[in-house]
VOBA-1610 file (N, C-alpha, C; in pm, whole numbers, padded with zeros to 5 digits, always signed):
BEGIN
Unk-02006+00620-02666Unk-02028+00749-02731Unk-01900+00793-02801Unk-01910+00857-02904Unk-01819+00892-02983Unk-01722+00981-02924Unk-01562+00987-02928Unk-01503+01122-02887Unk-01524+01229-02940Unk-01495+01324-02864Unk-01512+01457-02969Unk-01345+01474-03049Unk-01370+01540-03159Unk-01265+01518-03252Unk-01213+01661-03264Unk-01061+01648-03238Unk-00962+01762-03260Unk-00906+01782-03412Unk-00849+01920-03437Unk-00791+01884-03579Unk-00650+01912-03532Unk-00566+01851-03614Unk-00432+01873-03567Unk-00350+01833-03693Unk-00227+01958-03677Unk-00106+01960-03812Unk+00005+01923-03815Unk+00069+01877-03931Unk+00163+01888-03913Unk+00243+01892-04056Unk+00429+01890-04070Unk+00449+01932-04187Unk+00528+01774-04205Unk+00534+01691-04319Unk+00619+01557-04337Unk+00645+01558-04486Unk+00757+01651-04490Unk+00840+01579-04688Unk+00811+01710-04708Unk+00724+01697-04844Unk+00700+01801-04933Unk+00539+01895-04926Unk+00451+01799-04811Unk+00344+01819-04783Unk+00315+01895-04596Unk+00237+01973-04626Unk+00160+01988-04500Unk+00028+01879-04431Unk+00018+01842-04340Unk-00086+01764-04324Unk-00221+01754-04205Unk-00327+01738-04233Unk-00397+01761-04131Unk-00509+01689-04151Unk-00570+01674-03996Unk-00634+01533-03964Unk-00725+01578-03880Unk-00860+01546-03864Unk-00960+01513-03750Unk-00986+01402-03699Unk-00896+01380-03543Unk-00875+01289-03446Unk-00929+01273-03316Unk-00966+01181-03208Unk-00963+01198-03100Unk-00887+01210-03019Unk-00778+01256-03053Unk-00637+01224-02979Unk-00495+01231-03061Unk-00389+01311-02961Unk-00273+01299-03103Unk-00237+01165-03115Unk-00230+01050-03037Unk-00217+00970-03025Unk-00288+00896-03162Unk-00405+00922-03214Unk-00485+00872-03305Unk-00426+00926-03479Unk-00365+01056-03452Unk-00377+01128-03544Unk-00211+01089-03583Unk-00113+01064-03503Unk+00000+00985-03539Unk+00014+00879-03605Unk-00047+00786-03510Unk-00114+00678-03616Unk-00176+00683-03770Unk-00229+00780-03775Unk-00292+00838-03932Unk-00183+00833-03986Unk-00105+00900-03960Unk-00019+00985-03997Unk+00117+00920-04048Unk+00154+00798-03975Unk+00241+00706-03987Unk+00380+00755-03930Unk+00335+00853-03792Unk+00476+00904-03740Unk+00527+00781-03648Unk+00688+00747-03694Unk+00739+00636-03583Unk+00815+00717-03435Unk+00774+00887-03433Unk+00815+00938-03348Unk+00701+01011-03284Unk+00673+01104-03186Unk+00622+01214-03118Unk+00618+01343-03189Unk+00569+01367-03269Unk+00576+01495-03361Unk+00566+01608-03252Unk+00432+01592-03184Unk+00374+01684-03130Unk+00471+01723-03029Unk+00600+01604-02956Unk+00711+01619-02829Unk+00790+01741-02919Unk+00863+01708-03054Unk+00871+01737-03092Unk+00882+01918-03138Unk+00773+01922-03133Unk+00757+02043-03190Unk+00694+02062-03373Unk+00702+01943-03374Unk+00678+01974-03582Unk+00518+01928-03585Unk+00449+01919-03490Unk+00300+01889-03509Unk+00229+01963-03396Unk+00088+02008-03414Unk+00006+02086-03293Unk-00134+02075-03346Unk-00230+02114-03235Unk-00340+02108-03288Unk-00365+02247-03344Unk-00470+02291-03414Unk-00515+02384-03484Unk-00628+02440-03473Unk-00671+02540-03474Unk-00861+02604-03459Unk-00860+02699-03557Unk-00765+02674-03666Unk-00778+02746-03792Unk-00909+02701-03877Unk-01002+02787-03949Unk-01118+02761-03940Unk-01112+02677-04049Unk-01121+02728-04097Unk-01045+02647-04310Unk-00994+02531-04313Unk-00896+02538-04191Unk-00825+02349-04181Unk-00948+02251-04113Unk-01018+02328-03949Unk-01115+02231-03898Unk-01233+02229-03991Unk-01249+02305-04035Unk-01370+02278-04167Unk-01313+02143-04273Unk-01245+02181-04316Unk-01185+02082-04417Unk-01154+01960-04361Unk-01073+01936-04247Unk-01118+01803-04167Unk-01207+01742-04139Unk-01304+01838-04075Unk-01441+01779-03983Unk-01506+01685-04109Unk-01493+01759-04236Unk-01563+01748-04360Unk-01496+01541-04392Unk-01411+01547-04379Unk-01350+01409-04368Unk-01296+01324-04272Unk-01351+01361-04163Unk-01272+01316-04046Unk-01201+01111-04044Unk-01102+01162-03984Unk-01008+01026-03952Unk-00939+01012-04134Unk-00969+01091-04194Unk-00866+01065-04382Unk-00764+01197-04333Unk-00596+01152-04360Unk-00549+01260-04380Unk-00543+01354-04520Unk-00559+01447-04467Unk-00565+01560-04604Unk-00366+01609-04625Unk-00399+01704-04724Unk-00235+01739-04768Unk-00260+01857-04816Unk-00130+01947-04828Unk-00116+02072-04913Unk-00012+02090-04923Unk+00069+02142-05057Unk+00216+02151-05086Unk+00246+02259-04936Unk+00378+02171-04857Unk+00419+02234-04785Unk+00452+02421-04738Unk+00389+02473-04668Unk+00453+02589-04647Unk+00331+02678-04721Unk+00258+02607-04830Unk+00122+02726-04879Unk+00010+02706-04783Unk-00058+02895-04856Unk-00192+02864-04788Unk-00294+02785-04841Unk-00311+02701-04944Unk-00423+02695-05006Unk-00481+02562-04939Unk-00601+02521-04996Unk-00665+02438-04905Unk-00632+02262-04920Unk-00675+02198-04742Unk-00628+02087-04772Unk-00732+01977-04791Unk-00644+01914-04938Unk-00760+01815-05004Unk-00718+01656-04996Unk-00734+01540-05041Unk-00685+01420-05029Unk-00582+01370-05074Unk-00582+01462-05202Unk-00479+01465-05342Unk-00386+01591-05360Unk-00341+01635-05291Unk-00234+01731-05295Unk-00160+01658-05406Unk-00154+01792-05507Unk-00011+01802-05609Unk+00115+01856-05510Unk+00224+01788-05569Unk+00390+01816-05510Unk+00360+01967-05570Unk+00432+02096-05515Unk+00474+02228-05567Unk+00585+02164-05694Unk+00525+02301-05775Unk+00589+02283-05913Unk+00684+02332-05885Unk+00735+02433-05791Unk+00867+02479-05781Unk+00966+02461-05696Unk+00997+02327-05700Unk+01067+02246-05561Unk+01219+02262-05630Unk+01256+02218-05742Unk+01369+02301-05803Unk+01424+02390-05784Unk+01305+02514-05765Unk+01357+02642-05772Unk+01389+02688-05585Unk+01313+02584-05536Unk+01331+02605-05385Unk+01443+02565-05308Unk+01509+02476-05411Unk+01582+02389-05399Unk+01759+02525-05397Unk+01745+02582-05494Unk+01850+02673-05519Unk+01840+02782-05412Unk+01710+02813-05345Unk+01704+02941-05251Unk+01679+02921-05154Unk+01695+02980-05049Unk+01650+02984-04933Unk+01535+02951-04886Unk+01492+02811-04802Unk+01383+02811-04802Unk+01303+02867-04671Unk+01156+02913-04704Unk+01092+03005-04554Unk+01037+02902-04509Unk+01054+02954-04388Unk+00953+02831-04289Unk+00831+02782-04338Unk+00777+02697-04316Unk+00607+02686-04332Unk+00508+02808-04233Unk+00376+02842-04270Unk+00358+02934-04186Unk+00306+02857-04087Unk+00351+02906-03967Unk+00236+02834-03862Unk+00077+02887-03833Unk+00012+02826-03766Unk-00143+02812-03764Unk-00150+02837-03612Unk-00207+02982-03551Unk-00201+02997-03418Unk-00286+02890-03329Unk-00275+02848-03228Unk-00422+02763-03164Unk-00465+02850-03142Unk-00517+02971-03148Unk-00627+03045-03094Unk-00631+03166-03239Unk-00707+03243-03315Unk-00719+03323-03398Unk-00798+03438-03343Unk-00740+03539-03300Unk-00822+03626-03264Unk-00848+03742-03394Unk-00799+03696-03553Unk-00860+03805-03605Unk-00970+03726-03704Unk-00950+03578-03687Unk-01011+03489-03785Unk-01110+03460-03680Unk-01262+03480-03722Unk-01353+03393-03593Unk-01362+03221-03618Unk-01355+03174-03536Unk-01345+03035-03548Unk-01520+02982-03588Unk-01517+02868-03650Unk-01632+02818-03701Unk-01684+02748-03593Unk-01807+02732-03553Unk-01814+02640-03418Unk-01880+02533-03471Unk-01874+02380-03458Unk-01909+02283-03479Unk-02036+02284-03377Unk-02158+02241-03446Unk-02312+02225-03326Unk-02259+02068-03295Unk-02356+02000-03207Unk-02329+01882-03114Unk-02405+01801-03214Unk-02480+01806-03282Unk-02549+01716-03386Unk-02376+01708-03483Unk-02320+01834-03551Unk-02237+01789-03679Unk-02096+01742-03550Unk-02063+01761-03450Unk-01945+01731-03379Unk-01960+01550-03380Unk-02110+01545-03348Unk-02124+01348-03348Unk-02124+01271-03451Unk-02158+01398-03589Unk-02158+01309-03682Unk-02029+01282-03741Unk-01943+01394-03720Unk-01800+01386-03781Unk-01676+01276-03647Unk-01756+01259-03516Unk-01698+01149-03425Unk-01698+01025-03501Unk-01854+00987-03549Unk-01871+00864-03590Unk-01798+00829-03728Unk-01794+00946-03811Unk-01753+00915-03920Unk-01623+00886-03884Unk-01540+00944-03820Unk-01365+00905-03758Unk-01354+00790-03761Unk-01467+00737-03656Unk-01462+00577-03636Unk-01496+00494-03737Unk-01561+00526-03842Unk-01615+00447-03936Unk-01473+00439-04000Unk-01430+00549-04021Unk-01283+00552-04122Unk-01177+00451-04047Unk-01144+00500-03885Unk-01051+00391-03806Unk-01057+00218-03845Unk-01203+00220-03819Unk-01230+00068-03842Unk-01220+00008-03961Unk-01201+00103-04085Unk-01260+00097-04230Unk-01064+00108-04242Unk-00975+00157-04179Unk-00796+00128-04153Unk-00782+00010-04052Unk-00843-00023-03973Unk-00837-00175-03897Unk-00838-00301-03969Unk-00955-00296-04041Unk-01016-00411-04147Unk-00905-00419-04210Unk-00851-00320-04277Unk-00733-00337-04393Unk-00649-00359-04351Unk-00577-00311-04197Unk-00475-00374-04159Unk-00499-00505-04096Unk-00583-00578-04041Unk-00634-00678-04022Unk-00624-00835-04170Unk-00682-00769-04264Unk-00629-00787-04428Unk-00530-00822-04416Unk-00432-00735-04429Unk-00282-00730-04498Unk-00241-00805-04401Unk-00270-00839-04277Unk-00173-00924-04164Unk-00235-01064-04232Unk-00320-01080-04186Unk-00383-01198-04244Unk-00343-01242-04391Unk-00323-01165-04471Unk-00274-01191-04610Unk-00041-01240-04570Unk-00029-01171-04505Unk+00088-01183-04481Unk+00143-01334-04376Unk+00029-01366-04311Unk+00023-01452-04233Unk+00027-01589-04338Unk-00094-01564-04439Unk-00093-01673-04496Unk+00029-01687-04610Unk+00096-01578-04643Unk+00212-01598-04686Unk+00325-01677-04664Unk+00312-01597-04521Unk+00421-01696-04429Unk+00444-01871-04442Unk+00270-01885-04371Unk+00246-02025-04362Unk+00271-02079-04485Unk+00295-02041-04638Unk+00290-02099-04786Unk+00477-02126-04775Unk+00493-02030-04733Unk+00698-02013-04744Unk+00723-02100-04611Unk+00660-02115-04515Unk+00714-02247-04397Unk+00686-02380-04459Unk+00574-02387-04525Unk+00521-02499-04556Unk+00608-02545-04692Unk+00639-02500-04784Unk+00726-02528-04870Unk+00871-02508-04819Unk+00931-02465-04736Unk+01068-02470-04658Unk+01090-02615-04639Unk+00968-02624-04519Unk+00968-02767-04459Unk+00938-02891-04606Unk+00881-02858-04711Unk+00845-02992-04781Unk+01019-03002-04829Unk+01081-02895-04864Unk+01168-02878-04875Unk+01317-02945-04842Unk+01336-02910-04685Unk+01413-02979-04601Unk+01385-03109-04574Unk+01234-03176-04582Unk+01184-03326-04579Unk+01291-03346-04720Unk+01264-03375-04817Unk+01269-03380-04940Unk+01406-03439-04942Unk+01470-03290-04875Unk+01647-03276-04831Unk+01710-03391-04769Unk+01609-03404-04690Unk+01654-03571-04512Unk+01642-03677-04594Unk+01515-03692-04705Unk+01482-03811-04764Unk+01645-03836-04841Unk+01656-03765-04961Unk+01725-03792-05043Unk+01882-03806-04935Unk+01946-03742-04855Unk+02031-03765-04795Unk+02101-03857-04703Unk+01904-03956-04690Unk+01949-04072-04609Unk+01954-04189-04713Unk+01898-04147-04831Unk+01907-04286-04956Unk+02047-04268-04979Unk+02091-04181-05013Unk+02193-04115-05011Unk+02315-04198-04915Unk+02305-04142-04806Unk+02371-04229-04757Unk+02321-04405-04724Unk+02238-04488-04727Unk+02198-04582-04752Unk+02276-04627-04835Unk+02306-04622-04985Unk+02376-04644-05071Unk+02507-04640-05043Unk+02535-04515-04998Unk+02707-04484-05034Unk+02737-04635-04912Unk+02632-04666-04765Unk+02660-04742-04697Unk+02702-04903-04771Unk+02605-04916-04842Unk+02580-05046-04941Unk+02722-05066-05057Unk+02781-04936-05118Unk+02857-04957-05175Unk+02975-04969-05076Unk+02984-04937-04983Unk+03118-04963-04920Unk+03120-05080-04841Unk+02977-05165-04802Unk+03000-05291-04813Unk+03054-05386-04891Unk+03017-05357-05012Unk+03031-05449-05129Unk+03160-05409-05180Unk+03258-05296-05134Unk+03400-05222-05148Unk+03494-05357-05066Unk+03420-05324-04961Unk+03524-05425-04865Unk+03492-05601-04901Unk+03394-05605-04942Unk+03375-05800-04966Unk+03486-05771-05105Unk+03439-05727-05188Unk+03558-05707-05306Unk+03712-05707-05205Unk+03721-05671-05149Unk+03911-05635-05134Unk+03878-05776-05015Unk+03807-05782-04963Unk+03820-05907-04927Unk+03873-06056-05029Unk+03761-06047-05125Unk+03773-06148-05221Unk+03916-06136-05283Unk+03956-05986-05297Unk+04062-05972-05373Unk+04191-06048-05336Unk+04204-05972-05154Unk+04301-06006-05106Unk+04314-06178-05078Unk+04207-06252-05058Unk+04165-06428-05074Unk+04233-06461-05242Unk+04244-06388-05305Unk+04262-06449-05459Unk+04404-06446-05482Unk+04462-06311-05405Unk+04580-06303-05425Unk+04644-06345-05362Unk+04606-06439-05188Unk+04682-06509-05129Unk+04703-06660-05187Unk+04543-06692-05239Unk+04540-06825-05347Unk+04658-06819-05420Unk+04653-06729-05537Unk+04715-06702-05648Unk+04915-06700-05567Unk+04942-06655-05491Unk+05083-06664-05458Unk+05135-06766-05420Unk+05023-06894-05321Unk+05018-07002-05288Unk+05068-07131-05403Unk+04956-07108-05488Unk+04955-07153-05652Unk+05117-07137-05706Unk+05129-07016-05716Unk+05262-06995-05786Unk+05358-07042-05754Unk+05390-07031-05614Unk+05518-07059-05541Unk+05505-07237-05601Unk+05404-07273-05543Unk+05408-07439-05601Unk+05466-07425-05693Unk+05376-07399-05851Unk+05418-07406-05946Unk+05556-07356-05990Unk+05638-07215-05926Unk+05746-07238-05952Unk+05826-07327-05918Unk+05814-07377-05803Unk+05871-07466-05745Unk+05903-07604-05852Unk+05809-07664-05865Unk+05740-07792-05979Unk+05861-07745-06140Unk+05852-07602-06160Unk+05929-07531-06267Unk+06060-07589-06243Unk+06101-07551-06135Unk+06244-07552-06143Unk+06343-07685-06080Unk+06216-07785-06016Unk+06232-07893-06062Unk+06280-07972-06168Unk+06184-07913-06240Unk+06129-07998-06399Unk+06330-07960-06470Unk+06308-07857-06461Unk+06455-07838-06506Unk+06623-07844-06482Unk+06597-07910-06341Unk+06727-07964-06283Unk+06781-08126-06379
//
C-alpha cells in the first residue's frame, strides 16, 4: 500500500523548494541534499495549504519559487529579476511556513485523492530509478569501452616492446660476432705484418 505523503520545504541557492514525499528521507533524495537539511534547520515539513495543494498536485517532482517570495510553486521557477539589487542590500530572511496555520484553514486531502497522489509519488520515484538505473548502466558501459581499449592498448604496448626488444637482442648478437670477427682480423692482420715486416727488412740488409 502506498505511503501517505508529507509536503516538506526547503530554501537551496536562489530558489525555495517543495516536495510531496513519504519521508524526509525521500524528499532529500529529490532534492539532491548531500547533508540533513531538516538536522539542520534549513528544511521542515509544511501544512501550508497553497504549498500541499501544489505538491499533492505533482507529487514526488520538486517544485521551485524565487527564494524568500510568496508566489506559487511551479516546475519552472524564473531566477528573481532583482538578485543584483539584492545583492547591494540587505537581504530578509525567507518567510517561514508555520507547521500548523491557525488563521489559514488547512485543505484536507480525502483517502481516495491521498492514494492517488501516494501512487503517483511512486510512479515518479520509479520513473527517477529507471533513469538512474540508465545513466549507471550507460556509464558502466562506458567504462567497459575505456578498459577495453586501455587493455588493447597496453597489449599493443607488451607486443611492440618485446619485438622491440627481440631485435635490439638480435642486433647485439650480430654486434659481438662483428667485434669478434673484428678482433680475429686484427690479430690475423698483426700476425701477417710482423712477418712481412720482418721478410722487409731482411730483403734490405
Amino acid at each position: 500500500m502506498p505511503k501517505k505523503l508529507k509536503t516538506y520545504q526547503t530554501s537551496l541557492g536562489f530558489f525555495d523548494q517543495a516536495i510531496a514525499a513519504p519521508s524526509m528521507k525521500a524528499a532529500l533524495q529529490a532534492w539532491g541534499a548531500s547533508s540533513n537539511l531538516f538536522h539542520q534547520g534549513a528544511a521542515t515539513e509544511t501544512d501550508d495549504p497553497d504549498i500541499v495543494a501544489a505538491t499533492m498536485a505533482k507529487p514526488g517532482i520538486v517544485l521551485r519559487r524565487p527564494v524568500g517570495s510568496d508566489g506559487p510553486f511551479t516546475e519552472s521557477a524564473e531566477l528573481p529579476t532583482d538578485i543584483a539589487e539584492d545583492d547591494a542590500r540587505p537581504k530578509r530572511k525567507p518567510k517561514k511556513h508555520p507547521a500548523k496555520t491557525a488563521n489559514k484553514p488547512s485543505r484536507k486531502l480525502d483517502a481516495q485523492a491521498a492514494r492517488k497522489a501516494a501512487a503517483a509519488f511512486e510512479k515518479e520515484e520509479r520513473r527517477r530509478e529507471a533513469e538512474r538505473r540508465k545513466e549507471e548502466a550507460a556509464r558502466a558501459k562506458a567504462r567497459a569501452r575505456r578498459d577495453k581499449a586501455v587493455a588493447a592498448a597496453e597489449a599493443a604496448l607488451d607486443r611492440a616492446r618485446r619485438q622491440h626488444e627481440a631485435k635490439a637482442e638480435e642486433i647485439d648478437a650480430e654486434r659481438a660476432a662483428l667485434d669478434e670477427r673484428s678482433e680475429a682480423e686484427q690479430a690475423r692482420w698483426d700476425k701477417q705484418r710482423i712477418k712481412l715486416e720482418q721478410a722487409l727488412r731482411r730483403a734490405r740488409e
